[in-house]
Structure formats: C-alpha cells, structure tokens
One Martini backbone bead per residue (centre of mass of N, CA, C, O) as a GRO file, in nm:
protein
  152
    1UNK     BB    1   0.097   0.034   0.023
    2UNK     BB    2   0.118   0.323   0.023
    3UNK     BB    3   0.166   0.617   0.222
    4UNK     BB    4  -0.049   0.810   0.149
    5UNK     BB    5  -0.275   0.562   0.215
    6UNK     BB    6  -0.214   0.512   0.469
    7UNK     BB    7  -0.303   0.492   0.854
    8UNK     BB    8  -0.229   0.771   1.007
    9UNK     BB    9  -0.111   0.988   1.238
   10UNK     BB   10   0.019   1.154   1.012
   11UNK     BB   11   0.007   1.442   0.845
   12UNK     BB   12  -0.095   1.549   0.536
   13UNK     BB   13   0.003   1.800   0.254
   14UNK     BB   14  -0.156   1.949   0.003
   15UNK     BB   15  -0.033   2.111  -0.284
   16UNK     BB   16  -0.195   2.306  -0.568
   17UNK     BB   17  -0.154   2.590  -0.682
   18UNK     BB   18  -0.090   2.807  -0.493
   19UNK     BB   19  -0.216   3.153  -0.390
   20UNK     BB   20  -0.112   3.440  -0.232
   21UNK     BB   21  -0.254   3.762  -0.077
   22UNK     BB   22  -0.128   4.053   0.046
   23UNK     BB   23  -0.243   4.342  -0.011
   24UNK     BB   24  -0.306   4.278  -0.310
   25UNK     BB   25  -0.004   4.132  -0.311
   26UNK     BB   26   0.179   3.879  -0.421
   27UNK     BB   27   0.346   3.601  -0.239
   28UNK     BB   28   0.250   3.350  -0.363
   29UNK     BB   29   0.304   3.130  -0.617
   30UNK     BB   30   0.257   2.834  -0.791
   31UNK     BB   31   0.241   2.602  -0.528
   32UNK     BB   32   0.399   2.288  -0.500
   33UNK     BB   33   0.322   2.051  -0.222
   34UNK     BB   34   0.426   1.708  -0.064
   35UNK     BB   35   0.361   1.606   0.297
   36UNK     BB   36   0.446   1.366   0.451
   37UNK     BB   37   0.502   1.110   0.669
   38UNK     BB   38   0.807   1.193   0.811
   39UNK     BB   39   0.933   1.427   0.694
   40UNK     BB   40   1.184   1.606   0.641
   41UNK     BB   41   1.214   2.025   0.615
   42UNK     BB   42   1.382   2.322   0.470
   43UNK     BB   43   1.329   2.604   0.467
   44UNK     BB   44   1.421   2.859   0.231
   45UNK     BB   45   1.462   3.228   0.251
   46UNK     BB   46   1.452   3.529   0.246
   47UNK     BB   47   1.337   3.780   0.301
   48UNK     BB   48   1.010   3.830   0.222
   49UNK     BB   49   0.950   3.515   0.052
   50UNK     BB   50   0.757   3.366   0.174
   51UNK     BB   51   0.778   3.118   0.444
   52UNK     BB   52   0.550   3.204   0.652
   53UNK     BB   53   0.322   3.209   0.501
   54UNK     BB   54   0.316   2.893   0.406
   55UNK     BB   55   0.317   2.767   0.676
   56UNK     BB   56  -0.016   2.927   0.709
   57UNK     BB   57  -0.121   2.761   0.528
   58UNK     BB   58  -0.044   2.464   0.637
   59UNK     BB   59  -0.196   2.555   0.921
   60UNK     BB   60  -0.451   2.761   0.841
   61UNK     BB   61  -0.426   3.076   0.917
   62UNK     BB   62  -0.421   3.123   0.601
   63UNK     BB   63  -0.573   3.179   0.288
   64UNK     BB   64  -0.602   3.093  -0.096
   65UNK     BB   65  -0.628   3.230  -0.337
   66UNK     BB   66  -0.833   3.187  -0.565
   67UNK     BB   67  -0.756   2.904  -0.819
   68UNK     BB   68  -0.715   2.758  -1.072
   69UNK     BB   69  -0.616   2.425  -0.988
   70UNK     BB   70  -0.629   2.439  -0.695
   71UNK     BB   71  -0.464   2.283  -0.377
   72UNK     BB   72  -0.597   2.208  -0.046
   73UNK     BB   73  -0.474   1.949   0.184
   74UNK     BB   74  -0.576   1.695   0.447
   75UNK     BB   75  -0.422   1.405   0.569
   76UNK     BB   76  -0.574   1.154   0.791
   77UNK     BB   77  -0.659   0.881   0.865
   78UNK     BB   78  -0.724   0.870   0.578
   79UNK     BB   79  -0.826   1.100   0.536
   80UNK     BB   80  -0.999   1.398   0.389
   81UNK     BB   81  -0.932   1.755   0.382
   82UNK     BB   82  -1.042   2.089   0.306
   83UNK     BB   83  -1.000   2.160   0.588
   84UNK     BB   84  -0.840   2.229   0.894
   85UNK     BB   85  -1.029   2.161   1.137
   86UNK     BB   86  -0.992   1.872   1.162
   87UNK     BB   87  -0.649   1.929   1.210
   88UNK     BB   88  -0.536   2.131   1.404
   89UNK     BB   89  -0.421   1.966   1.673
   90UNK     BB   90  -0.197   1.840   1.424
   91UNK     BB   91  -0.084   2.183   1.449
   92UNK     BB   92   0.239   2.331   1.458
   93UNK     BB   93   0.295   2.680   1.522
   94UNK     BB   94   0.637   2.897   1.526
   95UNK     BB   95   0.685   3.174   1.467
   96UNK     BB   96   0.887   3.484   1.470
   97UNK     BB   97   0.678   3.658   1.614
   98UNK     BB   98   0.734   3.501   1.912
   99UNK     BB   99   1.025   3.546   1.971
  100UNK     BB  100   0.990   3.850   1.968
  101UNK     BB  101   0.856   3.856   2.203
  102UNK     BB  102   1.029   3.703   2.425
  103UNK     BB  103   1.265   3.922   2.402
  104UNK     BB  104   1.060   4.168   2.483
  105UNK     BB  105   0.992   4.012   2.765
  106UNK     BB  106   1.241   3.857   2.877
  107UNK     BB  107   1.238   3.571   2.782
  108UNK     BB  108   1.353   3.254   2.933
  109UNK     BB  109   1.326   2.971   2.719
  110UNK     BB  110   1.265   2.653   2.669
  111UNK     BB  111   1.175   2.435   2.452
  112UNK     BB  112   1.006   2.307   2.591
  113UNK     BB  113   0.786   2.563   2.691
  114UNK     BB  114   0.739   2.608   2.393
  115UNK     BB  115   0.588   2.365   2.355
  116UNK     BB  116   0.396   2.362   2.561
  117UNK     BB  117   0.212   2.587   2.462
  118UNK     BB  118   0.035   2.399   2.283
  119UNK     BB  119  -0.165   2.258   2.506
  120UNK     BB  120  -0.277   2.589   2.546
  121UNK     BB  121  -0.280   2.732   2.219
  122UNK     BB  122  -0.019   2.894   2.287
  123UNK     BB  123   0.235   3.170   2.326
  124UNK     BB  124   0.181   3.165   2.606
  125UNK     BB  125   0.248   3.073   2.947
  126UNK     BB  126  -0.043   2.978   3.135
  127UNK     BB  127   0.073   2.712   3.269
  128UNK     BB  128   0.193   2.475   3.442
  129UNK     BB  129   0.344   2.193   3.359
  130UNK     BB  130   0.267   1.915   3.417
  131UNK     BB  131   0.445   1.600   3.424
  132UNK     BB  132   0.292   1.427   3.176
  133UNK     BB  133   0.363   1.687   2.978
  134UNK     BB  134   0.676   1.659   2.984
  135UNK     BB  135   0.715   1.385   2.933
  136UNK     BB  136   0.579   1.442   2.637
  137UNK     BB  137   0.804   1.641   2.538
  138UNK     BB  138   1.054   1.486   2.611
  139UNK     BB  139   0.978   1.245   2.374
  140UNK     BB  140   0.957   1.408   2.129
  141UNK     BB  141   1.202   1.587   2.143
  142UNK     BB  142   1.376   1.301   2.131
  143UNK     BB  143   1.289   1.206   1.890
  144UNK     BB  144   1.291   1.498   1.685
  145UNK     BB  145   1.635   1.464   1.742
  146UNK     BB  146   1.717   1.201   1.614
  147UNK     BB  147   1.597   1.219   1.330
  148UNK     BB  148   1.776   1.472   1.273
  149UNK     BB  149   2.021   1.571   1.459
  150UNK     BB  150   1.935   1.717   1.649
  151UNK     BB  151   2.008   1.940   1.924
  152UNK     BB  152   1.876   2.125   2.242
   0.00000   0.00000   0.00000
C-alpha cells in the first residue's frame, strides 16, 4: 500500500498551485508541494520571500487566493480534509513573531516550555505545565531530535 494511502497517525498535506495575496499583491505564487508522513524539510529563503506565508498556509492560519486548478488539503488517518479544521490539533506554528515576543519581555525559555505552550494553544504560557505534560514533550522532543540528528 502506497505511504500517502496508509492509515497514520501522521499528517500528510497537498498542496497545488496554492496562490497567496497580502494587501493586495501577491506573496505565493503557483506552489505545489506535497508533504508526506514521517518527512522533515528545511524552509529557506531570503527575508520577506513568503517562508512564513507558505508555512500559515500549510497550518490553516491564512488562507488562499481561489484560482484555477489550485488545491490544499489535509490528509489524516487515512481521511481527506478540505478545511483546516478538523486537523488544527495535529499543527503545531512557533512563527518568528513569537521569538520576538519572547526577547521583548526578556522571556528564557527552555525548547520544552516553548513546545509546551502548544498544549494550551497558545503562545504565552498559561500554567505550568503538569509532571504528565513535561514527560511527554521531552519524549517528542527527542524521537524529533534523534530523527534529525539535531541537539536541543
């Protein structure tokens, strides 16, 4: 059975010929790209080049300009979704807007804190986090650091 048909737990997300515009001129342009279960992928590109644009798109916060034969979609247990929606809980964004945030109230925080605001959808954290909460983000934190070979 092919990996995009399989029944996982992963998140797969298509896009095609996605078209994106802010203030009226276009920051997207005819990308397709399509992102697989289990996949890691390095973003690059000059400042101002629509890198967090693409990323808003792929996580449902902006959406984009209708045109023809454009398409995005979320693929999760096996199910296909046209909308964000029933998939938000499975997309985790840490924007650099978020960065900055934290240097202007002179937050240090730990990776782990960072990630752990996701438990409470937010990007400041709300409460500390539980004993339960900690062990399983330090469990992700290194499968997704072994898997790349990077150190946190």
């Amino acid at each position: 059975m092919p990996l995009a048909q399989k029944r996982t737990r992963y998140l797969a997300v298509q896009l095609q010929r996605v078209r994106l515009e802010r203030g009226g001129r276009p920051v997207l342009q005819g990308i397709s790209w399509h992102i697989r279960p289990g996949e890691r992928w390095v973003l690059l590109g000059a400042n101002g080049s629509g890198k967090t644009q693409l990323l808003k798109v792929i996580a449902g916060i902006v959406w984009p300009a209708p045109a023809a034969r454009a398409a995005l979609h979320w693929t999760l247990h096996g199910e296909r979704h046209d909308t964000p929606y029933e998939v938000k809980d499975h997309i985790a964004y840490l924007g650099a807007e978020r960065q900055d945030k934290y240097q202007r109230y002179g937050w240090d925080m730990r990776a782990q804190d960072v990630v752990g605001t996701g438990i409470h959808r937010s990007d400041i954290p709300l409460a500390p986090l539980s004993g339960p909460d900690r062990k399983r983000i330090r469990r992700s934190l290194q499968l997704h650091t072994r898997h790349s070979g990077m150190l946190l």
